[in-house]
N, C-alpha and C positions, 0 to 999 in steps of 0.2 A: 837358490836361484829364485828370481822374480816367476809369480806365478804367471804374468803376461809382458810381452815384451811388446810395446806401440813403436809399429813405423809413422811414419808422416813422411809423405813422399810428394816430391813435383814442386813444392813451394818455388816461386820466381825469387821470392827474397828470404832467405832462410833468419836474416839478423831478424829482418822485419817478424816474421813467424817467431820465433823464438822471444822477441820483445812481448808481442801478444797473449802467448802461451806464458811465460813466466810474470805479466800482469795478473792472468786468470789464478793461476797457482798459492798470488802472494793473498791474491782477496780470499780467495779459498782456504787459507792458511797454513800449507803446504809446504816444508820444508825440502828446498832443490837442488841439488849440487848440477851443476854446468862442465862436461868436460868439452876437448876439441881441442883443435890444432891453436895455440898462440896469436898469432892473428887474428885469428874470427873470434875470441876471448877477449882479446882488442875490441876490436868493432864492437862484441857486444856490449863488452862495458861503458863505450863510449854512448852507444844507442842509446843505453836503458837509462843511462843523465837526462837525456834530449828529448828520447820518443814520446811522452806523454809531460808537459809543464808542468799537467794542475795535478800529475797522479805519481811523486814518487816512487819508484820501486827499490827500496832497498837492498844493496847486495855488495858483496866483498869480493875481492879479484885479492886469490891466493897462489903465490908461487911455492913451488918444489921446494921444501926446507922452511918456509917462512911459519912460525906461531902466530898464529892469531892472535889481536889483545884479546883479554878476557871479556873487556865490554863489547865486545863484536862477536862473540858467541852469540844471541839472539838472535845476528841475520837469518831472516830466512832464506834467503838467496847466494850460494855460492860459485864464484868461476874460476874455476879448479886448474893451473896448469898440470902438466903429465908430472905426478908425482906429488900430488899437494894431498897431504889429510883433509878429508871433508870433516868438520866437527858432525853429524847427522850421516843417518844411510834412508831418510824418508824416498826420496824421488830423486835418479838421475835423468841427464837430458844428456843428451853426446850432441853431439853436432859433427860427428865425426874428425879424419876421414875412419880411423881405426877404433878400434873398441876401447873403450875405458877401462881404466885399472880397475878391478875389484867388483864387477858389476854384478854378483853374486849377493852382494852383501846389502843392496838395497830393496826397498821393498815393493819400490815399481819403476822401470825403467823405460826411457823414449829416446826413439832415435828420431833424429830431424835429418832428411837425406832431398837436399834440392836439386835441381831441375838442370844442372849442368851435365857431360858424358862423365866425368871424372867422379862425379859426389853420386853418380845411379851407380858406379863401379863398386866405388869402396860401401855406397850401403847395401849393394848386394850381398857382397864378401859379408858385410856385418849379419844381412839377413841369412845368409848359409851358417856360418857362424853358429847362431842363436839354435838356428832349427838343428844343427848337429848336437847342441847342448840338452834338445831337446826342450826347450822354451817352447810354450805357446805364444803364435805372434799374430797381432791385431794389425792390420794395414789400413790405414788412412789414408785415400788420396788427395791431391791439393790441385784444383787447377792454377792457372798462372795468377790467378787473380787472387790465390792465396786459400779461399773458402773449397769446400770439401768438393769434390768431381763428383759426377751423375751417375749411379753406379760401380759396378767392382771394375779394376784397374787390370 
């Protein structure tokens, strides 16, 4: 089990937050795996082409069964459908709504849980979850504007 498990809570734009955070990650040199529901793997893969021109961020969108070529093991960045091997277990990111396969096996994990009734439900569930695991959990809050809230949440 991850010795610390980070929430990120309230975000307005969770793709936009997640583009940002997985900017900071590649500079940092951080190897990421992405889970989450199909869609928002979508979106993010589309984002992370668009959101920055001058500042590629490299990353691979893998589905359930597919091998990766061998020359695309060096991505740092992976977006994992439900069922896809990550080649790495450095850092995952969920994006929920449910927990990620295997999150045992990495060596620090982040939830991203935004600011809708639906995405506070299921990262509840995630945050009970964790604490029944017995994780330590770091909570981050986000106001709408994305940057960190004035105080504890």
């Amino acid at each position: 089990m991850p010795a610390t498990v980070e929430f990120h809570t309230g975000m307005a734009d969770k793709i936009g937050f997640a583009c940002r955070l997985l900017r900071k990650a590649y500079a940092r040199g951080a190897r990421v795996a992405v889970t989450g529901a199909p869609e928002l793997l979508r979106q993010l893969d589309d984002a992370l082409w668009l959101f920055e021109p001058q500042q590629f961020v490299p990353h691979v969108r893998l589905k359930a069964g597919q091998q990766p070529a061998p020359r695309l093991l060096r991505t740092p960045l992976w977006l994992l459908d439900a069922g896809a091997e990550p080649p790495h277990r450095e850092v995952l990111v969920n994006l929920g709504p449910a927990m990620a396969e295997g999150p045992d096996d990495f060596q620090r994990v982040i939830e991203l849980v935004g600011g809708t009734p639906e995405d506070r439900d299921a990262g509840r569930r995630r945050w009970r979850a964790w604490e029944a695991a017995g994780a330590k959990i770091v909570h981050h809050a986000q106001q709408a504007t994305g940057g960190p809230a004035p105080g504890p949440a």
